[in-house]
N, C-alpha and C positions, 0 to 999 in steps of 0.2 A: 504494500500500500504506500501511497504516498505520505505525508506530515500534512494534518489540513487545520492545526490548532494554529492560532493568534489571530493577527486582523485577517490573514491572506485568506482564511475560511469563509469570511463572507464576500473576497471578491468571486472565490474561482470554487467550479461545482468541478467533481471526478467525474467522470462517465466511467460504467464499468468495463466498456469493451475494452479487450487488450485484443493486437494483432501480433502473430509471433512467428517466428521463423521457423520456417516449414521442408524440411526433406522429403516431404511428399511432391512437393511443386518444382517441373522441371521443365528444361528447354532443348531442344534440338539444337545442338554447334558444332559447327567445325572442327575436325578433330586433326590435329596436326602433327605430325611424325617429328614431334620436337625432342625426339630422341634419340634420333637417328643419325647415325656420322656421314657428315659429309663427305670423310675419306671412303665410305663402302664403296665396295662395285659396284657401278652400278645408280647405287643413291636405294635406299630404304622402301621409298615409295612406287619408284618402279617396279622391284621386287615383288613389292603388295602386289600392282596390278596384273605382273606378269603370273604370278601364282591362281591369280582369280581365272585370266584368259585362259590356265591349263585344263580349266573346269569343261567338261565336257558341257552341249545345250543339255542336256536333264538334268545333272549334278548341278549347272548353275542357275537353272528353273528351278529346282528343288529348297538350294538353300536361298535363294532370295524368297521362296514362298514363307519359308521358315521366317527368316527376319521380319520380313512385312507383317505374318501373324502378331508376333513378340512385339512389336512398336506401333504397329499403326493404329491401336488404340488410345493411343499414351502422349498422341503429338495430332497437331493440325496439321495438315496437307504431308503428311510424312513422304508419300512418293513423290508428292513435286521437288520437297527438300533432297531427297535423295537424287535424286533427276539432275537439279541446279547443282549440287556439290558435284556430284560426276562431269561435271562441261567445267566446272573451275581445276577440279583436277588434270583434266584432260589436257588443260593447254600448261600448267608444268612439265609435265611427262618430257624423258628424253629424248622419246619416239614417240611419233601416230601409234594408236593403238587398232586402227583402222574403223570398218562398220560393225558394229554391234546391237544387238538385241537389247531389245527397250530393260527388259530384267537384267543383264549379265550387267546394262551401264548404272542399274539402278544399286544392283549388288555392291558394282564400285563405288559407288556414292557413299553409301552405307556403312563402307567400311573404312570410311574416311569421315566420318560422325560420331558424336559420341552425347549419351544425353548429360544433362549438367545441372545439377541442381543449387541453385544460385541463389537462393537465400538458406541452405539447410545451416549453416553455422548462425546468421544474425539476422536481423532486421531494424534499424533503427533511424536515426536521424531525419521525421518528415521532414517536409517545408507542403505548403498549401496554399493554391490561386482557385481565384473563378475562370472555369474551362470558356475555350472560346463563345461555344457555342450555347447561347441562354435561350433559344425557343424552349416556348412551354411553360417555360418557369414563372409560377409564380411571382408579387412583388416581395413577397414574404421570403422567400427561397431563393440559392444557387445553386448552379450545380458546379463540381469542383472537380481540378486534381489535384491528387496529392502523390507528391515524391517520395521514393523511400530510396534508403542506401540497405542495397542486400547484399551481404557478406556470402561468399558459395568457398568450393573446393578451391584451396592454395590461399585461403585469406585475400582473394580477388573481390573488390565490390565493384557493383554495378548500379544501373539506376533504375529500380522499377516504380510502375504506378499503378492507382487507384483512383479511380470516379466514386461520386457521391453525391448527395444533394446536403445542406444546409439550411437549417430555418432561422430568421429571427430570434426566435426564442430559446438560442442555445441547443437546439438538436439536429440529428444529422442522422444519415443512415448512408451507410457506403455498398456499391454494386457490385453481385457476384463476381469470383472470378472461376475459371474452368481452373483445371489441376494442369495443364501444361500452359507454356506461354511461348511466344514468337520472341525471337531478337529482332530490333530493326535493324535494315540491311546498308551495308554501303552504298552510296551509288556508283562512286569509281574505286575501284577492285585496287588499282595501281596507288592509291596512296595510303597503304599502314604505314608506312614507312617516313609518311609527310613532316612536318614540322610546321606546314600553315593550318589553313581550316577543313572540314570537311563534311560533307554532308550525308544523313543515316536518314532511310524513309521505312514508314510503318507498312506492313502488309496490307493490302488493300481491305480485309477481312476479319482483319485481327482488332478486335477493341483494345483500346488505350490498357486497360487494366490488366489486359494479357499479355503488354509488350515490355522487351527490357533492350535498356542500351548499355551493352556491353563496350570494353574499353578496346578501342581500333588500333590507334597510333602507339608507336613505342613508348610516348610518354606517356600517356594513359595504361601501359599491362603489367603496374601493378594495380589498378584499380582506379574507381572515379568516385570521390568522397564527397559526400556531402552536400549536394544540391540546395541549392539556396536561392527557389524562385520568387519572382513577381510580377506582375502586369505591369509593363511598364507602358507610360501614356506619352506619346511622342506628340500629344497636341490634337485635340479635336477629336477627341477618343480614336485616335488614331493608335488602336492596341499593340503593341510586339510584350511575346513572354519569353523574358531574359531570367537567363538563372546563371549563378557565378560555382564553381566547385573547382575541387582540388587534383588534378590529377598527377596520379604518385607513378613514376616507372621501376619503383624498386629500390630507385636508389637517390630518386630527386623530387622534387615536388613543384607545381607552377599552378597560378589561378587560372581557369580557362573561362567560359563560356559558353552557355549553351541558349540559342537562340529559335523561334519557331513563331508561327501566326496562328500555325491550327494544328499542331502536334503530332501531324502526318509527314511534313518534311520538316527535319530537325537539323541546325549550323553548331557544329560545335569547334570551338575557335579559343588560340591563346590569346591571352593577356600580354602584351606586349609591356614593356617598362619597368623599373624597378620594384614599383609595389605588387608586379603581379610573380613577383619569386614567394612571395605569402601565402599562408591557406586563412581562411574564414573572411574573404570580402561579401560585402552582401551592397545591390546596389538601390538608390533610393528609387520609388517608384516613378519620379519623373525628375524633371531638370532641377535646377535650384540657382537660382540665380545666370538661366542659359547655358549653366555647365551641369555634365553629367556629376552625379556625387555618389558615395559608398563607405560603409564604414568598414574599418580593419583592423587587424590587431598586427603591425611593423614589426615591433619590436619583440614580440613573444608574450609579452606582461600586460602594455594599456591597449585602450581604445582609441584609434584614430578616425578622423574626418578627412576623406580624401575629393578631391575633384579633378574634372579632367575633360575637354574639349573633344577626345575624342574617346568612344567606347570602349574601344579595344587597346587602346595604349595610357597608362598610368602613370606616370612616371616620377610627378612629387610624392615624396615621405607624407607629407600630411599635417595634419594640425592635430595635435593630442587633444582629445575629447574627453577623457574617463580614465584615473587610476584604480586603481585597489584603496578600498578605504575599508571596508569593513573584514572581520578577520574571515566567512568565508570564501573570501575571493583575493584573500591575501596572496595567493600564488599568480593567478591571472585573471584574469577578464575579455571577455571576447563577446561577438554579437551573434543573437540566435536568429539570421532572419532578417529581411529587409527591411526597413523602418513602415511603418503603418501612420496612414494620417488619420488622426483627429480634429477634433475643434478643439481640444487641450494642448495640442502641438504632437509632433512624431512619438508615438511610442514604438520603444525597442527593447525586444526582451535581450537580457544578455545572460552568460553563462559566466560564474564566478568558480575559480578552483583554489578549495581550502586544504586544512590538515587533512594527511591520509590522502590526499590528492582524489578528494571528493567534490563532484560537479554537483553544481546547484541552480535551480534559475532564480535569474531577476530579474528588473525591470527597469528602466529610466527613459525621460520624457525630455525632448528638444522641442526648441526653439521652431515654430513653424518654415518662416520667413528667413532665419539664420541657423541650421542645426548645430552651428560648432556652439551655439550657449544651449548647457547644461540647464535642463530647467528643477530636474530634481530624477530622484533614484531612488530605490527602495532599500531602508535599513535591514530588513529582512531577507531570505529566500522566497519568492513564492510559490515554488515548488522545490522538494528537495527529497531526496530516496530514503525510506524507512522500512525496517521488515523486508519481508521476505524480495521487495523489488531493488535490495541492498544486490541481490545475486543478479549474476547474468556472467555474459560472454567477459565484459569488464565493469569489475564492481562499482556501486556507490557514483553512477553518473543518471542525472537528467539533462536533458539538450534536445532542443529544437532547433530547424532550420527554417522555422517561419510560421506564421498563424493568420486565419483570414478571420477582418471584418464584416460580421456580419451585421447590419445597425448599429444597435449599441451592446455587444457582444461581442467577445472575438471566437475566436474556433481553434485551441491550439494543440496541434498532434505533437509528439513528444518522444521519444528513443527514452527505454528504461534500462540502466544496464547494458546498453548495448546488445539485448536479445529480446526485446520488446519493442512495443507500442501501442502509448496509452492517450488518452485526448479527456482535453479539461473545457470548458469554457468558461470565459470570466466578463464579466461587466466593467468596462470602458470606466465608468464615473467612480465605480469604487476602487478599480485598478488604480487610478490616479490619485485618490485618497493613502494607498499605502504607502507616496512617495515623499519623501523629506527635500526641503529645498537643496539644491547646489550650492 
């Protein structure tokens, strides 16, 4: 359970749902001979192939019958997937492998796949926007996605989502999802290896809540952390939904981008400049002042206020916004999430790390007109792990990566532990009640 004793009891209600990381939930991928020496004869993967073409037609009718049995319950359009892998295959090969039967290419496909279950270690860190598309909706209601970072085999994260609607009144119900999920696709095959931008489109079939975007580029394969969307308003409701995260290669880490209008073709792009060697930028939901703005943590420790002329390039350090003042956040402080507007000015929840290098949330309020003035913070936690939600993948953390406005509500999904997810909503007027001046 959460702590819901002091004032922050009467801002914010629990909701019981938790969503939790799942080994049952899996994806059809790419399976690649990342084992295999380059010095063999040959090359590993030809080998594969060349073994499958010894198969005689009924041996290799036989055992693609067999496979298809075994998976094609378990995955959406499994033989088309098998299909397409086998023509990506085909043009590595050191040789044509000539004409082939629709089974023996689909056999190869198939064994050049492999399923992958991509949240079974974690599930954590949302963030949450209103989906493009509002027909139907109610004034009362939105309908939403929401982000999640899924941890799978090798501590690889990915980015999956969730549709749902929202009401006014603090409640919310999120939409089924089937037990397999799509990845989206590249659209040019020729750039994992890019260092600019690139673009990943959704199956034409596939809903939003069954699709994941796995990590492409070399910088991105050790994982894509932490999604940190928002509607951003480019003027005249002229919507783009931009999301800032982290992407790790193993051994380095940079802010990237991820960009979309209707979450079927998605831009995902570096950060260019000195502040985007950072992880945790989160950007404001519109200009300020003519320039793009974002908050950051530079240094490891405070909160910065950054701006910058152009989207994708960063390049001042920033103006310090927020130290550590109180002792659970004596270690760091950092921002959960995009700024959100009010009529009391930007609220931002932020994440404070205390003794025992325990996460906590909280919250502070800017300046509408000027974010770099502190308008006040909250001496407390307003969430913070007790009992049994002390456990998880990694202990004694709560964090979010953003929470939506709903009137005078907010809606905020939450990472427990690192092996959860749990959603609170709090009331706007009272939220701003638990803050102390700057």
């Amino acid at each position: 359970m959460l702590e819901r004793t002091g004032p922050s009891a009467q801002a914010l209600r629990i909701h019981d749902l938790r969503l939790h990381a799942d080994p049952g939930r899996v994806v059809l991928r790419p399976f690649h001979l990342g084992w295999q020496s380059k010095n063999a004869p040959g090359g590993r993967a030809q080998k594969l192939v060349d073994d499958i073409l010894s198969l005689s037609d009924d041996e290799a009718d036989a055992e693609y019958e067999r496979v298809r049995k075994d998976f094609a319950e378990r995955h959406w359009q499994t033989e088309q997937l098998f299909q397409q892998r086998f023509a990506e295959v085909r043009e590595s090969l050191a040789r044509d492998v000539g004409d082939l039967s629709p089974a023996r290419q689909r056999l190869i496909g198939a064994f050049f796949c492999h399923e992958y279950t991509y949240a079974a270690a974690a599930l954590m860190n949302p963030s949450i926007v209103p989906y493009p598309d509002q027909s139907g909706m109610s004034e009362d209601a939105c309908r939403f996605v929401m982000s999640l970072r899924a941890v799978g085999e090798g501590h690889i994260s990915s980015i999956a989502f969730r549709e749902g609607i929202a009401k006014h009144d603090g409640s919310f119900e999120l939409w089924p999802q089937a037990s397999f999920a799509t990845a989206l696709e590249l659209d040019d095959l020729s750039l994992t290896d890019s260092d600019a931008s690139v673009w990943v489109h959704r199956q034409p079939d596939s809903s939003l809540s069954n699709s994941v975007i796995f990590p492409i580029t070399e910088q991105q394969s050790g994982g894509l952390e932490d999604l940190r969307l928002t509607r951003f308003d480019h003027g005249g409701e002229d919507y783009e939904w931009i999301g800032t995260y982290t992407a790790y290669s193993g051994s380095s880490i940079r802010s990237e981008l991820l960009r979309t209008r209707d979450f079927r073709n998605i831009e995902l792009a570096p950060i260019e400049g000195r502040a985007g060697r950072n992880k945790g930028m989160a950007l404001f939901p519109e200009k300020i002042g003519g320039q793009y703005a974002m908050l950051g943590r530079q240094d490891g420790k405070n909160l910065y206020l950054l701006k910058s002329d152009d989207l994708e390039t960063w390049d001042e350090e920033g103006t310090l916004l927020m130290e550590p003042r109180y002792p659970w956040e004596f270690i760091q402080i950092g921002n959960c999430g995009s700024p959100i507007r009010t009529e009391h000015g930007w609220i931002v929840f932020t994440h404070g790390v205390g003794a025992m290098r325990k996460y906590a949330l909280g919250c502070a309020l800017l300046d509408l007109d000027d974010p770099s003035k502190l308008i006040g913070r909250t001496r407390e936690p307003v969430l913070t792990a007790v009992d049994a939600d002390r456990e998880g993948y990694v202990p004694n953390v709560i964090y979010t990566c953003g929470a939506l406005r709903m009137g005078q509500k907010l809606l905020i999904p939450y990472g427990i532990s690192d092996s959860a997810v749990g959603f609170a909503s709090a009331d706007i007027d009272k939220l701003v009640t638990l803050m102390v001046q700057a």
